[in-house]
KEVO-433079 format. One record per residue (C-alpha): residue number from 0; residue in one letter; x, y, z. Coordinates in Angstrom, 2 decimals, always signed. Example, Ala and Ser with C-alpha at 12.3 -4.5 7.8 and 13.67 -1.06 7.14 Angstrom:
BEGIN
{0 'A' {+12.30 -4.50 +7.80}};
{1 'S' {+13.67 -1.06 +7.14}};
//
This chain:
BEGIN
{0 'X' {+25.76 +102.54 +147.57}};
{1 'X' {+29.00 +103.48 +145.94}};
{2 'X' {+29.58 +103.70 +142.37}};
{3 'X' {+31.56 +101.29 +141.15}};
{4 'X' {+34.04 +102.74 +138.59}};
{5 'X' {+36.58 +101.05 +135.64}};
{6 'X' {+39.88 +100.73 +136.56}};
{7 'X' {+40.90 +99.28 +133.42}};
{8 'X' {+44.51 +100.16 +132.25}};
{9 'X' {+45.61 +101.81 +129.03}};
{10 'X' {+46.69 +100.00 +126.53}};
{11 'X' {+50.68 +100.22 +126.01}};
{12 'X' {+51.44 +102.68 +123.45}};
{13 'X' {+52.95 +101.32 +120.19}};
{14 'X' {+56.46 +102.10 +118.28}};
{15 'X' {+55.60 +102.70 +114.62}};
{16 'X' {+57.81 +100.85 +112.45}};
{17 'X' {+60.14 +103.87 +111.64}};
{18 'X' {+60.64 +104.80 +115.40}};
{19 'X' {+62.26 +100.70 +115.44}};
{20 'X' {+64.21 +101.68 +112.87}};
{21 'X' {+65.70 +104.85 +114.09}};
{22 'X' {+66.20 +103.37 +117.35}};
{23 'X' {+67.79 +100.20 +115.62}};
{24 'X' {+69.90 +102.62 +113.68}};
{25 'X' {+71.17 +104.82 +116.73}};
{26 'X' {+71.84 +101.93 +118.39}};
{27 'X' {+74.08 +100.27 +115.69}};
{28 'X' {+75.89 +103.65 +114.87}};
{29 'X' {+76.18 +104.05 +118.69}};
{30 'X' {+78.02 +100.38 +118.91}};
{31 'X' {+80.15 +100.39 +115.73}};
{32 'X' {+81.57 +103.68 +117.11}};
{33 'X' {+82.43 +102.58 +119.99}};
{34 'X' {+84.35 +99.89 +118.15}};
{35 'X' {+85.82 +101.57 +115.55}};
{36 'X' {+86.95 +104.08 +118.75}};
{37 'X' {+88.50 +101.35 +120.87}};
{38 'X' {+89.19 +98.40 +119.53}};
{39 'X' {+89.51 +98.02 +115.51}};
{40 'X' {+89.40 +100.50 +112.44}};
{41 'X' {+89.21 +99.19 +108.98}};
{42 'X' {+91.52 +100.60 +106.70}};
{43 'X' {+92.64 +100.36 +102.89}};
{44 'X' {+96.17 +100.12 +101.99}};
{45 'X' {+96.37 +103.38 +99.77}};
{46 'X' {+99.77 +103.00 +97.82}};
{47 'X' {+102.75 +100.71 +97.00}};
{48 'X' {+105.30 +101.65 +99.80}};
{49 'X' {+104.56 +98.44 +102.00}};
{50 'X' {+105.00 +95.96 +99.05}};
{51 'X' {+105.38 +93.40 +99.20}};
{52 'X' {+104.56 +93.08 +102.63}};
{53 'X' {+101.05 +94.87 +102.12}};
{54 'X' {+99.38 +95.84 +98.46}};
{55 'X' {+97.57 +98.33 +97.33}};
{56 'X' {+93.62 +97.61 +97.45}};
{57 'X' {+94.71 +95.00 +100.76}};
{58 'X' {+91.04 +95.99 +103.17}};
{59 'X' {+92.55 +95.64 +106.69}};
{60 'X' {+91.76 +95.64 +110.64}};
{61 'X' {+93.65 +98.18 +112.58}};
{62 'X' {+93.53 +97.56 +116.33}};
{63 'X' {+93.58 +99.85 +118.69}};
{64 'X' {+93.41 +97.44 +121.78}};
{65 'X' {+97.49 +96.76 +121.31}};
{66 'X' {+99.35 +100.35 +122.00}};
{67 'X' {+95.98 +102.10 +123.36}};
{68 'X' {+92.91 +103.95 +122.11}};
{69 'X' {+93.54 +107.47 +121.78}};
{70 'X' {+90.64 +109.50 +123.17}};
{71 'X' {+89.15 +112.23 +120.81}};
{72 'X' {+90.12 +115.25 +120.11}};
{73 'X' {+87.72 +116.95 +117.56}};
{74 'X' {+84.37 +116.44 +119.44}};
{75 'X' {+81.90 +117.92 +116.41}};
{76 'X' {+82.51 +114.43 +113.76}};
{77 'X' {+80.39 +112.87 +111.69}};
{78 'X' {+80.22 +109.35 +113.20}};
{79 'X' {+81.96 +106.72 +111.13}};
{80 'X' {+83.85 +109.07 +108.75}};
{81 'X' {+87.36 +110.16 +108.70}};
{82 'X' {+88.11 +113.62 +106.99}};
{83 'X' {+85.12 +113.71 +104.32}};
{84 'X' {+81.34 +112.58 +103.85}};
{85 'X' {+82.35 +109.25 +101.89}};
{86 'X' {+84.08 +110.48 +98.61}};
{87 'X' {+82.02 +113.91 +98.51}};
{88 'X' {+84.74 +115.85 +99.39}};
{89 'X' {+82.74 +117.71 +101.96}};
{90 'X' {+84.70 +117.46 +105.47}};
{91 'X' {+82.68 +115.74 +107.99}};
{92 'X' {+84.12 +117.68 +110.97}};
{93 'X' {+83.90 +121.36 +112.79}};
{94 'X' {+87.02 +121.77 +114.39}};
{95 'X' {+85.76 +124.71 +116.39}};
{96 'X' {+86.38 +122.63 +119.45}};
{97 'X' {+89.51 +120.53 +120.07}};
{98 'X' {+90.37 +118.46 +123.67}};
{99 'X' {+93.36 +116.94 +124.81}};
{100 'X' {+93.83 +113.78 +124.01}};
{101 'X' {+94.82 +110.83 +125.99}};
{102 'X' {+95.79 +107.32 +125.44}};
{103 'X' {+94.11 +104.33 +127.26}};
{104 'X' {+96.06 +101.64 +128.29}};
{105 'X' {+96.87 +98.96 +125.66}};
{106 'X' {+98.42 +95.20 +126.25}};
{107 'X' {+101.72 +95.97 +124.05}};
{108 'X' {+104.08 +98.87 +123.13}};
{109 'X' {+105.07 +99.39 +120.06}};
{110 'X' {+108.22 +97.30 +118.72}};
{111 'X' {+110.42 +96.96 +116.02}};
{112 'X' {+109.41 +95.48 +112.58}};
{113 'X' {+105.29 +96.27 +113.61}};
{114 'X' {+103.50 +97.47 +110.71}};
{115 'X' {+102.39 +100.59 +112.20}};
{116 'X' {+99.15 +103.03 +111.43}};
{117 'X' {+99.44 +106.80 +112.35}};
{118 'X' {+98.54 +110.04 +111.05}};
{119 'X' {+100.87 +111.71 +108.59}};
{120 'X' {+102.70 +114.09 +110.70}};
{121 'X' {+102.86 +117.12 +108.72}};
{122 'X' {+99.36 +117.69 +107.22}};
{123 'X' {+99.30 +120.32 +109.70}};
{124 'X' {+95.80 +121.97 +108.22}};
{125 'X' {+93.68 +118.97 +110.26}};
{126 'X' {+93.34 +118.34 +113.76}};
{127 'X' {+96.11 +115.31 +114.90}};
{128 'X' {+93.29 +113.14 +115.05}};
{129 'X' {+91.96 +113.86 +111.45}};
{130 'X' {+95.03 +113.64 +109.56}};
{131 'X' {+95.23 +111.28 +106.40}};
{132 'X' {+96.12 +107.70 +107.90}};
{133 'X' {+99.69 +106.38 +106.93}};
{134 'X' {+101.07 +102.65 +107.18}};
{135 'X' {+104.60 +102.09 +107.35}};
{136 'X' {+107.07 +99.69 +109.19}};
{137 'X' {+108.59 +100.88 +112.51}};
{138 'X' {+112.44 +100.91 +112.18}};
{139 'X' {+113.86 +103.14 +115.21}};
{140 'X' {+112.11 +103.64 +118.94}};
{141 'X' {+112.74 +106.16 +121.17}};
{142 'X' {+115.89 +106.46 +122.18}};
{143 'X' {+117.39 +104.35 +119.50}};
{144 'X' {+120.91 +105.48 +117.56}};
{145 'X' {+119.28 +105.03 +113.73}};
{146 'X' {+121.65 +104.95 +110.59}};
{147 'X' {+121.32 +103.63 +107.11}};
{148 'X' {+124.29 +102.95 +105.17}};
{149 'X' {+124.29 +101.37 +101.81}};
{150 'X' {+120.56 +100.48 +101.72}};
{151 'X' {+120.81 +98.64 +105.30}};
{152 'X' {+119.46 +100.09 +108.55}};
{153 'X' {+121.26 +99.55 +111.28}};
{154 'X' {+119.60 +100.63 +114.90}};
{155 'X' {+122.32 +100.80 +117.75}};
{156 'X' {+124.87 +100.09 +115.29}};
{157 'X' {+122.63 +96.34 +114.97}};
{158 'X' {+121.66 +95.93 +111.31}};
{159 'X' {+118.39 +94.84 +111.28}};
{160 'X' {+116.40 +92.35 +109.97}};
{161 'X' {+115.72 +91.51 +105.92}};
{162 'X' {+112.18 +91.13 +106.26}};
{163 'X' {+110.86 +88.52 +103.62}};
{164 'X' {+108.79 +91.69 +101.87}};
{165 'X' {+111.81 +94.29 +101.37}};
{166 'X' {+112.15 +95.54 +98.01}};
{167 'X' {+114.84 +97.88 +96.77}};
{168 'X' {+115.23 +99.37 +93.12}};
{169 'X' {+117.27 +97.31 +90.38}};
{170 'X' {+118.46 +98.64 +87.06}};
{171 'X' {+117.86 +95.74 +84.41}};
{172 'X' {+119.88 +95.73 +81.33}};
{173 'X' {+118.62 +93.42 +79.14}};
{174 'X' {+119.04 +92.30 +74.95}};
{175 'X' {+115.56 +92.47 +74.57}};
{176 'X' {+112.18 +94.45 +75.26}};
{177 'X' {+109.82 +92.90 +78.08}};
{178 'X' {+106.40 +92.40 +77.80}};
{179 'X' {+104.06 +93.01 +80.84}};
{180 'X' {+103.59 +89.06 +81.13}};
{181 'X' {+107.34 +89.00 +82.15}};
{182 'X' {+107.15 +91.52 +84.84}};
{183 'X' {+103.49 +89.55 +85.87}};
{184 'X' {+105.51 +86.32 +86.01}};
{185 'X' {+108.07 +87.68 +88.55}};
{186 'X' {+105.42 +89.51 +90.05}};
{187 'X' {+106.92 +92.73 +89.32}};
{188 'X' {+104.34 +95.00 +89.82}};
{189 'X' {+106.32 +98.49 +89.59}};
{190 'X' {+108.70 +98.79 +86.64}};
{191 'X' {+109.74 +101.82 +84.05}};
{192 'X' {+111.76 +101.67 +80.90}};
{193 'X' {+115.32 +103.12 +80.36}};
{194 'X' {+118.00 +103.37 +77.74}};
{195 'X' {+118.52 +99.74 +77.24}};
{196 'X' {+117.06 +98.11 +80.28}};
{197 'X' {+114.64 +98.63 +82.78}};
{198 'X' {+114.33 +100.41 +86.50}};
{199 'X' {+112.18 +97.58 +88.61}};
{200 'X' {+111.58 +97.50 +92.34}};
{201 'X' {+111.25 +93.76 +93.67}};
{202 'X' {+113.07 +91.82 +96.29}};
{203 'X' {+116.64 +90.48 +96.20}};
{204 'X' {+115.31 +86.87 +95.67}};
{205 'X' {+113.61 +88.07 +92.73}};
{206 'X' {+116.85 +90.24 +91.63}};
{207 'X' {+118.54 +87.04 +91.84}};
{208 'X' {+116.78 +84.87 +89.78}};
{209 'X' {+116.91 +87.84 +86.89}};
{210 'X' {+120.57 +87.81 +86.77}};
{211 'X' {+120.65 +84.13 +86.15}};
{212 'X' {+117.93 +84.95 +82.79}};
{213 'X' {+119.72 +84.42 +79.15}};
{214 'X' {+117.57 +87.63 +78.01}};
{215 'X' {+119.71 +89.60 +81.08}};
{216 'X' {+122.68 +91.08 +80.95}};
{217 'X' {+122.99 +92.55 +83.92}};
{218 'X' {+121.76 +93.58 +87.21}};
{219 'X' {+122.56 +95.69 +90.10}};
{220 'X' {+120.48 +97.64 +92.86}};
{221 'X' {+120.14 +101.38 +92.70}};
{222 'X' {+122.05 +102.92 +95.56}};
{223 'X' {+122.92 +106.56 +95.66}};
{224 'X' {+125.97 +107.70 +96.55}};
{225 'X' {+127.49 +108.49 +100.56}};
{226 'X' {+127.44 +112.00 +100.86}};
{227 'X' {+125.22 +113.03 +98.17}};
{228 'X' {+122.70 +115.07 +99.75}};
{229 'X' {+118.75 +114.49 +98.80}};
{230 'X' {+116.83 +117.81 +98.63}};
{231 'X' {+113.78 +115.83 +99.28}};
{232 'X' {+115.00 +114.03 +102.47}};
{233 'X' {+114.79 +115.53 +106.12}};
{234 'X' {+116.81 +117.52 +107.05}};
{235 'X' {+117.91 +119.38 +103.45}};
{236 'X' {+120.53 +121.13 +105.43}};
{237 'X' {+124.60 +121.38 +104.72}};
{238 'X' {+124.71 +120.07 +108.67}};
{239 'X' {+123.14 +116.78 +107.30}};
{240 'X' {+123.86 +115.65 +103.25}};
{241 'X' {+121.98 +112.56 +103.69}};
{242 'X' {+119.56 +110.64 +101.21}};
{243 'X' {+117.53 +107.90 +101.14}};
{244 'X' {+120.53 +105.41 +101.14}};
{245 'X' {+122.87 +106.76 +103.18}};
{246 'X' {+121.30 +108.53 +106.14}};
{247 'X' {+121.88 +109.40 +109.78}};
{248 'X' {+123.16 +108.48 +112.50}};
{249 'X' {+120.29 +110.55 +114.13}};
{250 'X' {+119.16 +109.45 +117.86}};
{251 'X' {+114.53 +109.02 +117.48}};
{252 'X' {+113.70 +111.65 +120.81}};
{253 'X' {+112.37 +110.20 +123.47}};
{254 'X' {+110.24 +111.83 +126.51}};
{255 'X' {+112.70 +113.49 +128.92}};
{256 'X' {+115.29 +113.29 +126.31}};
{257 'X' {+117.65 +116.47 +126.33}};
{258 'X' {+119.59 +117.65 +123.89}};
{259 'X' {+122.36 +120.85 +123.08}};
{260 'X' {+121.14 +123.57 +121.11}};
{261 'X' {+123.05 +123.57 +117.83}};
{262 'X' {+123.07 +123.96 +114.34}};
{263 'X' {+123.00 +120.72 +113.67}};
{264 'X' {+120.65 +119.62 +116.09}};
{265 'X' {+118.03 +122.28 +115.11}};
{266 'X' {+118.31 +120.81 +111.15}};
{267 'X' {+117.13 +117.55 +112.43}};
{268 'X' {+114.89 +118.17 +115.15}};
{269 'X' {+113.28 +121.79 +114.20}};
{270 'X' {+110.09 +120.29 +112.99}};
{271 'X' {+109.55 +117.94 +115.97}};
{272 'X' {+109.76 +121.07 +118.17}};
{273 'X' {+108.21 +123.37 +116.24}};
{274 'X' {+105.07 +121.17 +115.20}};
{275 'X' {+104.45 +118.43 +117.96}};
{276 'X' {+105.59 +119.45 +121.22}};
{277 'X' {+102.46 +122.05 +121.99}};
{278 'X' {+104.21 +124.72 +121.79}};
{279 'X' {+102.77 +128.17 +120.95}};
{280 'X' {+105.60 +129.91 +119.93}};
{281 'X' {+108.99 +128.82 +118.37}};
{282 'X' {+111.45 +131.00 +116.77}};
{283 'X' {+114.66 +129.67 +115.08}};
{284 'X' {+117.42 +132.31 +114.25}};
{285 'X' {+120.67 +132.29 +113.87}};
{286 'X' {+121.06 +128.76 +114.88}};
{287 'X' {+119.47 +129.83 +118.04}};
{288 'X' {+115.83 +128.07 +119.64}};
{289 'X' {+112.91 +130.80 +121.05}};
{290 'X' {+110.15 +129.10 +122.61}};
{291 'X' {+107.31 +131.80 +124.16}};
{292 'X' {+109.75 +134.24 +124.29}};
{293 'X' {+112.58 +132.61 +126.35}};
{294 'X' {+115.64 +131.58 +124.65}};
{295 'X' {+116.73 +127.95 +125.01}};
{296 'X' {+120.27 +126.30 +125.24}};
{297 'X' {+119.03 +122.72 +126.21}};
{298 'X' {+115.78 +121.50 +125.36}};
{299 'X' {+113.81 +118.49 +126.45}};
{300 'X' {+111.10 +116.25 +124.52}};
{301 'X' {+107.80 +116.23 +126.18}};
{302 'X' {+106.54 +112.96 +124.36}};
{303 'X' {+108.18 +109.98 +122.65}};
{304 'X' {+108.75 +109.70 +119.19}};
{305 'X' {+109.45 +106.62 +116.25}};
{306 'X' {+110.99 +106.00 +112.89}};
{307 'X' {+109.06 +104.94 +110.25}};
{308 'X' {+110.13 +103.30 +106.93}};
{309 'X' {+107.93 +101.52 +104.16}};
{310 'X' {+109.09 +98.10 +102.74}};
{311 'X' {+109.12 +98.97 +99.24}};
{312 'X' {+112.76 +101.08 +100.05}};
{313 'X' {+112.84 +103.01 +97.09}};
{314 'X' {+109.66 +104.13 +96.65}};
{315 'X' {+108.20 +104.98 +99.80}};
{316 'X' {+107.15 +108.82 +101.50}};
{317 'X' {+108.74 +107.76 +105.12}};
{318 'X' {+110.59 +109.50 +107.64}};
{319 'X' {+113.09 +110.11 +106.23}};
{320 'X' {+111.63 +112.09 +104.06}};
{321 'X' {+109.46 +113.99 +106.77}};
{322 'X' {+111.45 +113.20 +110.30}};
{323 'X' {+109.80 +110.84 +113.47}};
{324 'X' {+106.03 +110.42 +113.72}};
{325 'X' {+104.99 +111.16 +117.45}};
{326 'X' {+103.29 +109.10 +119.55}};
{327 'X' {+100.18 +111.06 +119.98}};
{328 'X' {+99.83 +110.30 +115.84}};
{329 'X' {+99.73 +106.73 +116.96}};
{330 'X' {+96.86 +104.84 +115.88}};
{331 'X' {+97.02 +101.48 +116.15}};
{332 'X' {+98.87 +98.08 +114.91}};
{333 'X' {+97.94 +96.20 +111.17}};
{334 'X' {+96.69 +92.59 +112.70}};
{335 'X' {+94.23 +91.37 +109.89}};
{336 'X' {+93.90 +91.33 +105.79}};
{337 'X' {+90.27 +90.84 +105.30}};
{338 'X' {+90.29 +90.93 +101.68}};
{339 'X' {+92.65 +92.28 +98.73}};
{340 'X' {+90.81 +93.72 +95.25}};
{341 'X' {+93.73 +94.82 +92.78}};
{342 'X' {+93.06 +98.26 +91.40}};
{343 'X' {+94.32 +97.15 +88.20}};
{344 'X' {+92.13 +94.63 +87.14}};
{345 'X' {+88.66 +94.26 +86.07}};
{346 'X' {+85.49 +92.69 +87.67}};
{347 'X' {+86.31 +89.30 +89.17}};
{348 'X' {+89.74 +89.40 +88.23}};
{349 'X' {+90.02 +92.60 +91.07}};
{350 'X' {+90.12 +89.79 +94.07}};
{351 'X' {+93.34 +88.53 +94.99}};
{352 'X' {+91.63 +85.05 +96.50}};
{353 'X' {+95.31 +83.78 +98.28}};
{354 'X' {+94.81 +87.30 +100.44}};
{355 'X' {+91.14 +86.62 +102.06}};
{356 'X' {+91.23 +86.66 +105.41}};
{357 'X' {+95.10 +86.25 +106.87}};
{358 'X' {+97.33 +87.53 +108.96}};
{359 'X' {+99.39 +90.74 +108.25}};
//
């Protein structure tokens, strides 16, 4: 006779509680990466220079699925973080190792009048992909003619559209002081006081119904003069005394795009060349371009670029402060206010309840 042995299976082996939970965690991390990678971002509205069209403290939805997701290009990140560990300070990247980075095919291009997210151009100490996140309006595409004259941009000698959220800077002269409740009334929200009167930005609308005010005796916007030359704006350069007002006409490069090598041309192209064209080595001298050692007479743009203004006109860090934004800075298109808390408010007060959950 044969002895009959147990063939009884093992039991199945059990996940403790905290293995569910790291795999539940890994997972989650795993999928809100991949969606914060290629289809939306969350971002907060850092500043004033999209008012009225966008406030500070506005929590919004980037996406990524119009112009196309950008693949990475710092591989050793933190996932979920941009820059820093929350508000530690500490950075939450190596950038020991950087690929190239491609775009994926999106359903849209970008246009004129989108509200736009990129990375600010020149922080130049972070990878492209790392740099601090920047909203603004696009104004010029590639290719375009862009001038401003008197305040108005004009794009292929077109002036272009008043959008409903422009503001502009007004000087207020007025027979009496102003409380706060004034400017809250007008919703005013950025204002300083002057020898008799006030410097506001708001919209024309708004500028408007202030001149027809007893307590006002006058308003006008704040436009500097044509051929005063900005030191702050790009280019500061004798080729080019523009400012904030009165600016261009200067052609946004486009890929394939060639261009003379001048003086003047250098002034307001030098940084586009020099800092986002992947070059390793540009030398400028004597109005004369050096790229790896070969001197240039023509050169030719190896990606498209844009022009990028904010809404509030005269009080906005733009391009034409710090020249085009290229398209590998690109990030994606503001589609969706989730929610608005006013930085200058307490508790409950913080929400702005008309901005849940609309449409940018």
């Amino acid at each position: 006779m044969h002895s009959m042995k147990s063939s009884k299976k093992a039991p199945p082996q059990q996940i403790s509680k905290s293995r569910e939970w790291l795999n539940a965690l890994v997972f989650a991390v795993v999928v809100a990466s991949m969606v914060r990678w290629l289809a939306l971002e969350a971002f907060t509205i850092p500043s004033s220079s999209m008012e009225k069209t966008l406030l500070t403290g506005d929590f919004i939805f980037v996406s990524k699925l119009h112009y196309g997701a950008r693949t990475p290009k710092t591989l050793l990140q933190i996932p979920l973080t941009h820059q820093t560990i929350g508000s530690t300070g500490i950075p939450s990247y190596l950038d020991w190792i950087q690929l190239p980075m491609y775009r994926l095919p999106g359903y849209s291009h970008v246009k004129r009048g989108d509200k736009v997210v990129f990375n600010y151009p020149m922080q130049l100490d972070k990878p492209i992909d790392l740099r601090t996140y920047y909203i603004k309006r696009c104004v010029g595409l590639p290719g375009d003619v862009l001038r401003i004259n008197n305040a108005q941009v004009y794009v292929n000698d077109v002036p272009q559209p008043q959008y409903p959220g422009l503001q502009y800077r007004y000087y207020v002269k007025t027979t009496t002081t102003l409380q706060e409740r004034f400017f809250r009334q007008y919703a005013i929200r950025e204002y300083w006081p002057v020898q008799a009167g006030y410097l506001v930005d708001t919209t024309p609308d708004t500028a408007t119904q202030l001149e027809k005010l007893a307590s006002i005796q006058e308003v006008h916007r704040m436009v500097m003069p044509q051929g005063m030359a900005d030191p702050q704006v790009y280019p500061s350069n004798t080729a080019c005394p523009w400012n904030a007002d009165y600016f261009g006409p200067t052609t946004v490069p486009a890929k394939g795009m060639i261009i003379p090598i001048n003086a003047k041309n250098l002034a307001q192209y030098e940084r586009v060349i020099t800092y986002h064209e992947g070059h390793q080595d540009v030398k400028i001298d004597n109005d004369q371009l050096w790229i790896d050692g070969q001197h240039v007479e023509n050169y030719t743009f190896q990606q498209d670029y844009y022009f990028m203004m904010g809404d509030n006109r005269h009080n906005s860090e733009d391009a034409r402060f710090w020249s085009f934004v290229p398209q590998d800075h690109i990030v994606g298109k503001a589609v969706f206010i989730l929610f608005s808390l006013d930085p200058n408010e307490q508790f409950l007060s913080k929400i702005r309840w008309k901005r849940m959950i609309r449409l940018v």
